[in-house]
BADOGU-308040 format. One record per residue (C-alpha): x, y, z. Coordinates in Angstrom, 1 decimal, decimal comma, padded with zeros to 4 digits, m for minus. Layout:
BEGIN
{east->X north->Y up->Z}
...
END
This chain:
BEGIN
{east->000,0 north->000,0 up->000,0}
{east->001,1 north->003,4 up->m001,3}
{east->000,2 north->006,6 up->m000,1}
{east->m000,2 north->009,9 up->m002,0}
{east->002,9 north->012,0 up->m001,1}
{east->001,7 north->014,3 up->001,0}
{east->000,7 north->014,2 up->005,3}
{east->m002,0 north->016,8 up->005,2}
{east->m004,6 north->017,3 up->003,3}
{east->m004,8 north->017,1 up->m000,6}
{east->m005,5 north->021,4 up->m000,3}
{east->m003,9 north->024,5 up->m000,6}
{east->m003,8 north->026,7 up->002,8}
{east->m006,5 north->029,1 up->001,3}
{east->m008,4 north->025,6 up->000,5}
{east->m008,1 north->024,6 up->004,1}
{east->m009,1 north->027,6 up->005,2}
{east->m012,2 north->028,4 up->002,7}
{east->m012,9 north->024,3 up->004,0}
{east->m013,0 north->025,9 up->007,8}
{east->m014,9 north->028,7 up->006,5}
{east->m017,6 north->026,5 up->005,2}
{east->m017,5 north->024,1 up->008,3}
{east->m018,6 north->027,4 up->010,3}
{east->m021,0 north->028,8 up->007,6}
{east->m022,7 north->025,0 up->007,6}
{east->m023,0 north->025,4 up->011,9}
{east->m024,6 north->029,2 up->011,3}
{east->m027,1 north->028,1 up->009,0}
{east->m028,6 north->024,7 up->011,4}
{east->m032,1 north->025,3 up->011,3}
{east->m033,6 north->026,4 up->014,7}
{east->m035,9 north->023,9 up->016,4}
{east->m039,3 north->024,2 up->015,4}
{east->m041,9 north->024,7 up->018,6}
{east->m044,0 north->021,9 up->018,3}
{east->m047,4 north->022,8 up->016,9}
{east->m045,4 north->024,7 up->013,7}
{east->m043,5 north->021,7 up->013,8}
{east->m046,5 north->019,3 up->013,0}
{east->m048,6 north->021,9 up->011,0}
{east->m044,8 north->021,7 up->008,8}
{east->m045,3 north->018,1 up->008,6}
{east->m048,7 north->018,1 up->007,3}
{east->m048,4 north->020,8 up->004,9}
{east->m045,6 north->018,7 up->003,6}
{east->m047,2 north->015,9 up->003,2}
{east->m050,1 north->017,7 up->001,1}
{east->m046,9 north->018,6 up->m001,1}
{east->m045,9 north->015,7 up->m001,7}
{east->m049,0 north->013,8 up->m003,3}
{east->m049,7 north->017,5 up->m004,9}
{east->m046,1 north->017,0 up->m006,7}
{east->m045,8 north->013,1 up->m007,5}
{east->m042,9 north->013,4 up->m005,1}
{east->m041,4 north->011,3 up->m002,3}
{east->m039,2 north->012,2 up->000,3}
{east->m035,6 north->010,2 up->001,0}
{east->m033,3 north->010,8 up->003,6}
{east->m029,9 north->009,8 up->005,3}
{east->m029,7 north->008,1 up->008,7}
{east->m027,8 north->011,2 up->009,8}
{east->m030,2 north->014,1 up->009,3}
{east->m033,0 north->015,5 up->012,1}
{east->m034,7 north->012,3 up->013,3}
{east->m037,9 north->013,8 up->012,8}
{east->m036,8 north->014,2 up->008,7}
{east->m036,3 north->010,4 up->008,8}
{east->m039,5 north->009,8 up->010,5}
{east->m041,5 north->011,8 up->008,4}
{east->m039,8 north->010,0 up->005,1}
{east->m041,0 north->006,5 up->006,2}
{east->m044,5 north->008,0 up->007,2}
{east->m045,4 north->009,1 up->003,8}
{east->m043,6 north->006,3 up->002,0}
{east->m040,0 north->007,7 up->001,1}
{east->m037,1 north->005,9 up->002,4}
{east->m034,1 north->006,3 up->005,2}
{east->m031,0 north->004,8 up->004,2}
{east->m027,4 north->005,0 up->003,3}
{east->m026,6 north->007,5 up->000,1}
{east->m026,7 north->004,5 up->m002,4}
{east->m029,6 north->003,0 up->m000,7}
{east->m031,5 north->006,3 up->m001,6}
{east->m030,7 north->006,4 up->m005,1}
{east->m031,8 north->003,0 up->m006,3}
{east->m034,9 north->004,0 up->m004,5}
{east->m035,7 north->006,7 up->m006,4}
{east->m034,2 north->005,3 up->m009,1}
{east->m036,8 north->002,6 up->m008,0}
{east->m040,0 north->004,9 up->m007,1}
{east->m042,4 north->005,7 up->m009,3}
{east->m042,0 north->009,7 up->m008,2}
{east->m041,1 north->012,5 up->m010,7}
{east->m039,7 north->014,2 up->m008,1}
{east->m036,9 north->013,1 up->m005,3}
{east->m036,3 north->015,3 up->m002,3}
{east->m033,1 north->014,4 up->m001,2}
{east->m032,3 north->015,4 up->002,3}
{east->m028,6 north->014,9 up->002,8}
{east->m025,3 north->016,2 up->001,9}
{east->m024,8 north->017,2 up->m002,0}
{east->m023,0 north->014,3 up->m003,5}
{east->m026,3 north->012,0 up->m002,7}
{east->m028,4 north->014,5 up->m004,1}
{east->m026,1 north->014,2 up->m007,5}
{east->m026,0 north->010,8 up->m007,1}
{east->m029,8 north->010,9 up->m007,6}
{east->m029,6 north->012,4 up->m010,4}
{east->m027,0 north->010,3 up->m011,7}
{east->m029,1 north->007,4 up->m011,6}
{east->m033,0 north->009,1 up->m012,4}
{east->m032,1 north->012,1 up->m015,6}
{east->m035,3 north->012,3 up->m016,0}
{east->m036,2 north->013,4 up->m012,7}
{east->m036,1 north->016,3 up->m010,7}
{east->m034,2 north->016,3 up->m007,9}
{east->m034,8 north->018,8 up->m005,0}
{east->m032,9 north->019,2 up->m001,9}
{east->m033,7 north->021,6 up->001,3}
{east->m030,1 north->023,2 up->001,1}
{east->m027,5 north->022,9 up->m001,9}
{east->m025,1 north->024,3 up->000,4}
{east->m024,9 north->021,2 up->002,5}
{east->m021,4 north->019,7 up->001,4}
{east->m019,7 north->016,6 up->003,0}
{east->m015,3 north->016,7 up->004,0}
{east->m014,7 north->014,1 up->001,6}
{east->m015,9 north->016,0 up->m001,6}
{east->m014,8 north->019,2 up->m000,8}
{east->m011,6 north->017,8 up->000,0}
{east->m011,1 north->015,7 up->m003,6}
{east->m011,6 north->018,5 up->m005,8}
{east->m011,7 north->017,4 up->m009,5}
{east->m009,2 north->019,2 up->m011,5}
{east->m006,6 north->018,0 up->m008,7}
{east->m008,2 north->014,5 up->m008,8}
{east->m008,0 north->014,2 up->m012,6}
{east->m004,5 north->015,7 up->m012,3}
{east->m003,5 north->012,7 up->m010,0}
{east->m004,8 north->010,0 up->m012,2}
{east->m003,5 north->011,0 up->m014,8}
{east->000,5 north->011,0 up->m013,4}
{east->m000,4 north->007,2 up->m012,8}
{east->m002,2 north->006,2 up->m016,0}
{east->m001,3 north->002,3 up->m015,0}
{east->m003,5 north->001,6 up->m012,1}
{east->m007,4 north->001,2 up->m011,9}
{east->m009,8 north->004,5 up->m010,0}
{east->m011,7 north->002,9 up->m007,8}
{east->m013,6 north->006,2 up->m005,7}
{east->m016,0 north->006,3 up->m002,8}
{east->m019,6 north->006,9 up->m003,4}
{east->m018,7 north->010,3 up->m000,8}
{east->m017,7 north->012,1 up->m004,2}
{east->m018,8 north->014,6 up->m006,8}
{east->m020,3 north->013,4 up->m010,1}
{east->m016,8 north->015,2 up->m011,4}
{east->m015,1 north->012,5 up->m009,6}
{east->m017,3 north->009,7 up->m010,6}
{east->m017,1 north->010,9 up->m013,9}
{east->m013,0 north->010,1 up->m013,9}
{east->m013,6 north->006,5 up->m012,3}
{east->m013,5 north->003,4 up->m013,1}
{east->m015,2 north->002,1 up->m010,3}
{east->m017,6 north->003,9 up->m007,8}
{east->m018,1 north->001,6 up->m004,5}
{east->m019,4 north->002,1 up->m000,9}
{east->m018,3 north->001,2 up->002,2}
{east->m020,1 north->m002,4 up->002,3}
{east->m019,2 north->m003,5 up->m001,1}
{east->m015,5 north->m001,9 up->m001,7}
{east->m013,8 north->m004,8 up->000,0}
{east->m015,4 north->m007,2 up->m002,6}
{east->m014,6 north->m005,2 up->m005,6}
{east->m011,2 north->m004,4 up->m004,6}
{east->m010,4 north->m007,8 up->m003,7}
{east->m011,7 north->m008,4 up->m007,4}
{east->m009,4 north->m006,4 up->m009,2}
{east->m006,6 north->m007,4 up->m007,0}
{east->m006,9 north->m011,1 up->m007,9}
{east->m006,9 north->m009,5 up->m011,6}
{east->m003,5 north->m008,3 up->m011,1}
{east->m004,9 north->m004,6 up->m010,9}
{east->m002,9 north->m002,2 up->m008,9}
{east->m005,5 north->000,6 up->m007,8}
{east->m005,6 north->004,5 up->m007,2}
{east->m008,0 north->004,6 up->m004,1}
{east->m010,1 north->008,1 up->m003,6}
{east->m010,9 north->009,7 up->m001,1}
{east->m011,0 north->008,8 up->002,5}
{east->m007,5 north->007,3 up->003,7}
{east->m009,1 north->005,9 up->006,6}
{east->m011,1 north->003,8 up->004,3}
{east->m008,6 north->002,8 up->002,0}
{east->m006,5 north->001,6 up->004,3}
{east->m008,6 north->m000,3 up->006,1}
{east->m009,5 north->m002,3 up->002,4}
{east->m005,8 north->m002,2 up->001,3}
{east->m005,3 north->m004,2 up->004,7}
{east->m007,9 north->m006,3 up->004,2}
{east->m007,5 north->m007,4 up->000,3}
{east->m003,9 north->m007,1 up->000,1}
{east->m004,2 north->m004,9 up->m002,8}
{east->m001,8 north->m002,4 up->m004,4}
{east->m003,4 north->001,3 up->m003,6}
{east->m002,2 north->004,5 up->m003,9}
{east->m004,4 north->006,5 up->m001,6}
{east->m005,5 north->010,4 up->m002,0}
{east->m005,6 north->012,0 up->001,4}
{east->m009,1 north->013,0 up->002,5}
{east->m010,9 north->012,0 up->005,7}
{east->m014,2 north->012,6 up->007,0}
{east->m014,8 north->015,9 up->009,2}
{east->m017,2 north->013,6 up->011,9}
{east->m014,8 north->009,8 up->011,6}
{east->m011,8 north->011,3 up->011,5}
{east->m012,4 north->012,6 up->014,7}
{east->m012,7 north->009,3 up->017,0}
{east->m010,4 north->008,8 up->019,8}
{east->m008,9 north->005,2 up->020,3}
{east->m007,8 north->006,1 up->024,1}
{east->m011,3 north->007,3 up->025,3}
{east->m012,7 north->004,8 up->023,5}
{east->m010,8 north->002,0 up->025,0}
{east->m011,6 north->004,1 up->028,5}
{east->m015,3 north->003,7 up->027,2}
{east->m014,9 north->m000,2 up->026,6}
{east->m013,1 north->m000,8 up->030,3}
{east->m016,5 north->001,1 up->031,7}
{east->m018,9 north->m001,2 up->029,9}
{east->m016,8 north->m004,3 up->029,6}
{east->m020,1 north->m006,2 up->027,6}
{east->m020,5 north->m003,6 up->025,3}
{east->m020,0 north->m004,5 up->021,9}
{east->m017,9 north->m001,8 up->019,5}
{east->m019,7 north->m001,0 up->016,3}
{east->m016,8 north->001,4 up->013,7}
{east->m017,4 north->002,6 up->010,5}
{east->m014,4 north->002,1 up->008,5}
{east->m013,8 north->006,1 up->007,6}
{east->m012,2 north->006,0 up->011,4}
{east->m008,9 north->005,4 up->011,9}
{east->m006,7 north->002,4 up->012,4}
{east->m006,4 north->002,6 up->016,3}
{east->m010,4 north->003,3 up->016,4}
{east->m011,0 north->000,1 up->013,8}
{east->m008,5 north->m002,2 up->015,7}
{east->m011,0 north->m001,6 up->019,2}
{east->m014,4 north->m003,1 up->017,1}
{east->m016,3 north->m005,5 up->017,2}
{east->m017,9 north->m005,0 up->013,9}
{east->m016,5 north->m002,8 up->011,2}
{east->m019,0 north->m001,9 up->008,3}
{east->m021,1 north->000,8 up->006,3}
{east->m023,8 north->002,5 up->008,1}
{east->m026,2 north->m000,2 up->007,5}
{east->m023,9 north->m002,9 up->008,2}
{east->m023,8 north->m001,3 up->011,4}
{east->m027,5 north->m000,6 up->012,1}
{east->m028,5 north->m004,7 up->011,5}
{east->m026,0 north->m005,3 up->013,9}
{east->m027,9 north->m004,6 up->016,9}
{east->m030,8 north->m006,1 up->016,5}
{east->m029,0 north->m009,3 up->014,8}
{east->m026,1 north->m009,6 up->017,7}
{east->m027,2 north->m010,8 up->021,5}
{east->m025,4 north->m007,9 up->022,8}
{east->m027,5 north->m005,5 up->025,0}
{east->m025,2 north->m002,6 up->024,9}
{east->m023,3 north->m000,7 up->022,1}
{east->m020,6 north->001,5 up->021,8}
{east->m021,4 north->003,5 up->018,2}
{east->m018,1 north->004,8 up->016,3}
{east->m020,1 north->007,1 up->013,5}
{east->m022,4 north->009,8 up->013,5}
{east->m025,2 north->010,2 up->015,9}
{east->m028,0 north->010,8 up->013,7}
{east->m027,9 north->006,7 up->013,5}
{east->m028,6 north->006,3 up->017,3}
{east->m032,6 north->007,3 up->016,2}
{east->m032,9 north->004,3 up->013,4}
{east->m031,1 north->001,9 up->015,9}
{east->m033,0 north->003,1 up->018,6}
{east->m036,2 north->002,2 up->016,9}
{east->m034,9 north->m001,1 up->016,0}
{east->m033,9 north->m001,8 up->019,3}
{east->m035,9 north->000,1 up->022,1}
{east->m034,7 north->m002,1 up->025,0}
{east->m031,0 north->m001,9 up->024,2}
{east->m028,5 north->000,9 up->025,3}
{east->m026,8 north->002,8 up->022,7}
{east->m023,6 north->005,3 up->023,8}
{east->m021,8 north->007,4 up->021,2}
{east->m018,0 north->006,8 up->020,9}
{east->m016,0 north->009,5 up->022,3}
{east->m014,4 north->011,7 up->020,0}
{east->m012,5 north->014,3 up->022,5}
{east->m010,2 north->013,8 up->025,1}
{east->m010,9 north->014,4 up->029,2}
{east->m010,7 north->018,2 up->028,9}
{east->m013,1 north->019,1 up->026,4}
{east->m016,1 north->020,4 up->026,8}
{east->m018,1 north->018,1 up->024,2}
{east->m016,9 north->014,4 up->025,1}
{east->m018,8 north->013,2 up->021,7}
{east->m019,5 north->015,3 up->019,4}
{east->m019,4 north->013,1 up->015,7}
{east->m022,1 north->015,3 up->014,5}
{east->m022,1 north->016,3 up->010,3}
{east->m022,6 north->020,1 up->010,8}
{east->m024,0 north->019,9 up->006,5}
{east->m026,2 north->016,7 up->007,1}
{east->m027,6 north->019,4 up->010,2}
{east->m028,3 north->022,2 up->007,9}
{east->m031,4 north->019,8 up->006,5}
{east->m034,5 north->021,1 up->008,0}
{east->m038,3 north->020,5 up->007,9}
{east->m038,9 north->024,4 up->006,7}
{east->m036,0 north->023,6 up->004,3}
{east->m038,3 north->020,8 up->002,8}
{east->m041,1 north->022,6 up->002,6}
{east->m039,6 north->025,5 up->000,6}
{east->m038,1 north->023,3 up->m001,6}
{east->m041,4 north->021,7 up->m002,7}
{east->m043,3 north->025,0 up->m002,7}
{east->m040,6 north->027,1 up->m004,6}
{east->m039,6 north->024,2 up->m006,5}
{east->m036,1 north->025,4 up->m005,1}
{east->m032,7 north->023,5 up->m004,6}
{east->m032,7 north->021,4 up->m007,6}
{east->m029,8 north->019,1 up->m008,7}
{east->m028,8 north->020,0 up->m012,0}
{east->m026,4 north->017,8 up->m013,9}
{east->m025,4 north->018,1 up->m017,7}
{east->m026,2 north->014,8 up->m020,0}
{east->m022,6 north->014,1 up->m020,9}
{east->m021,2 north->014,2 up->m016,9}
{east->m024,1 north->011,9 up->m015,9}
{east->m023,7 north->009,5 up->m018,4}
{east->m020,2 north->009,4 up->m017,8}
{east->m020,6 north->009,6 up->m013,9}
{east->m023,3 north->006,3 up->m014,1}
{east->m020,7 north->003,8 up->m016,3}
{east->m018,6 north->003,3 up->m012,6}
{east->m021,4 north->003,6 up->m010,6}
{east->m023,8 north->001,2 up->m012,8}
{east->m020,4 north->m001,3 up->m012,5}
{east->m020,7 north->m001,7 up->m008,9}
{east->m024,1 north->m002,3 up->m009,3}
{east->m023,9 north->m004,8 up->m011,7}
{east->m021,1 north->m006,4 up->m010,0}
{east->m023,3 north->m006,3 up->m006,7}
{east->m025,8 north->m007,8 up->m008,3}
{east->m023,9 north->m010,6 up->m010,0}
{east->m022,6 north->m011,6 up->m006,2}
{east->m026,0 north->m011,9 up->m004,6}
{east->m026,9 north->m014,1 up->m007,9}
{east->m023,6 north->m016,5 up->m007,1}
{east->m024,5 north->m017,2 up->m003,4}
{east->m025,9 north->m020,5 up->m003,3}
{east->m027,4 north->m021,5 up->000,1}
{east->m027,1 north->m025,5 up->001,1}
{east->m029,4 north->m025,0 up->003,8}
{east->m027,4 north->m026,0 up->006,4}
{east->m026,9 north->m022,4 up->008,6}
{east->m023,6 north->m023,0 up->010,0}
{east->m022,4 north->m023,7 up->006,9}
{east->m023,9 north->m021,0 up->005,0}
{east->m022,9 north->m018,2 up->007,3}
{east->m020,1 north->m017,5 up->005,5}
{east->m021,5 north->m017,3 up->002,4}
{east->m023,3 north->m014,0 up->003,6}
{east->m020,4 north->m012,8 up->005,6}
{east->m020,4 north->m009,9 up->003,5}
{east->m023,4 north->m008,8 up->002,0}
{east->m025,0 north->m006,3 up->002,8}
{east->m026,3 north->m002,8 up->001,3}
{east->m024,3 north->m002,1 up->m002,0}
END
């Protein structure tokens, strides 16, 4: 495993500090919580919207819990970014609001041209994008024309559009491992965490690009290992955008769904969550009589012990929703040729997906099976 040449970030310093900027612009602009009656006269004027637009609502597991709730109750979906897109892709719905960060919305599009695709705030950006911009990607690729560009679904359609292969956390491993058994040495994009942790994994040959996630990157391996000492039967649930010392500590390592079906498929009463805390609401649900405690992500003397919170996935609001359909605002917009040419990687990992699930073949004997279905799980 390679690493690209540089320790901090893939930006210049007025990059990193235009990045901060944003960070603090996304914090200023969290919608204020609604009082309760707007709150649910919000809710049913959106759902009037809705049906009035042939539209259906989809949204991450990390945005306002009442955003997720409100998607299920009118028939949208809650899910991972890839999991949204095939269901709108899916849905019979002219018209997607996307409540997330930009890249899902795009990746929407990607999938559904002939759709529109809304979202409550444009302006709501994700680390990983901002921090693989295009040009600079392109740029990179292009110095090492040999190897295969395999980049994470967190990623502009731009980026897409120079890939071989888009992929998501619970499917990378299997694809990588594909081309490495191919002979296929790799240029991985853009979370380092990630690619590590899949490089380590498959053995492959990958030359990494920098970039992290603002809310993973930010997990603390001593306070977690404090955390674990304090609820010794607690089991440790990481996505892989954390790094190594945080990964080692797990139980599970996996996607956020991965991670979701593991408390409520795993005997364990208590769980120590390693991603963002939007997730605690869907696991929650799942599992009412089990204890969920977020992963620390700040040492002893700070004032927020953890705090892995997406300040853009925040900036999703139910007013934000409800302008959108009503002003027919924040729409997606993509030109023909960089869809097309975003969807050829991203329809590959979806074949390819595909094409595993059809190769399983169950005996019926569960022990022996279990293996089989080891790793399947959202693509």
């Amino acid at each position: 495993m390679k690493t690209y040449p540089y320790d901090a970030p893939i930006m210049s310093t007025d990059q990193r500090i235009a990045t901060q900027m944003t960070i603090e612009y996304a914090r200023a602009k969290i919608p204020t919580e609604l009082p309760r009656s707007e709150r649910l006269a919000v809710e049913e004027n959106i759902k009037h919207l809705l049906k009035a637009h042939n539209a259906v609502l989809v949204a991450h597991y990390y945005v306002d819990p009442f955003i997720q709730d409100l998607a299920l109750a009118t028939g949208g979906c809650v899910g991972d970014s890839l999991e949204m897109a095939r269901f709108g892709q899916a849905h019979e719905a002219q018209t997607l609001v996307v409540a997330g960060v930009r890249f899902m919305g795009e990746s929407a599009k990607i999938l559904s041209m002939e759709k529109t695709v809304l979202m409550p705030d444009l302006a709501a950006e994700c680390s990983l994008d901002l921090g693989c911009p295009a040009d600079e990607f392109a740029a990179f690729c292009d110095t090492h024309p040999e190897r295969t560009v395999v980049v994470y679904a967190n990623t502009s359609a731009a980026v897409k559009a120079r890939a071989d292969w888009v992929v998501t956390s619970s499917v990378g491993i299997d694809i990588v491992r594909h081309l490495h058994e191919q002979g296929e040495p790799i240029i991985w994009g853009p979370d380092r965490h990630l690619g590590k942790y899949i490089a380590r994994e498959t053995g492959a040959d990958m030359l990494l690009w920098q970039g992290s996630c603002l809310v993973h990157n930010e997990f603390k391996a001593t306070e977690l290992l404090q955390l674990k000492e304090e609820h010794p039967d607690a089991k440790v649930l990481v996505h892989p955008e954390s790094p190594d010392s945080v990964v080692a500590l797990a139980d599970v390592v996996g996607s956020t769904s991965k991670l979701l079906s593991s408390t409520y498929e795993m005997d364990a009463e208590t769980f120590i969550v390693a991603t963002d805390l939007g997730i605690l609401h869907e696991m929650q649900k799942h599992s009412p009589h089990k204890r969920f405690l977020a992963a620390p992500t700040a040492g002893e003397s700070a004032s927020c012990k953890s705090c892995a919170f997406c300040p853009w996935m925040a900036m999703n609001g139910l007013k934000g929703i409800e302008q959108c359909l009503m002003q027919r605002s924040g729409e997606v917009m993509l030109t023909p040729e960089l869809a097309a040419a975003a969807k050829k990687p991203l329809q590959r990992m979806l074949d390819f997906a595909e094409a595993q699930k059809r190769r399983v073949t169950a005996s019926g004997d569960i022990t022996q099976d279990r293996a089989l279905f080891a790793n399947l799980g959202a693509a």
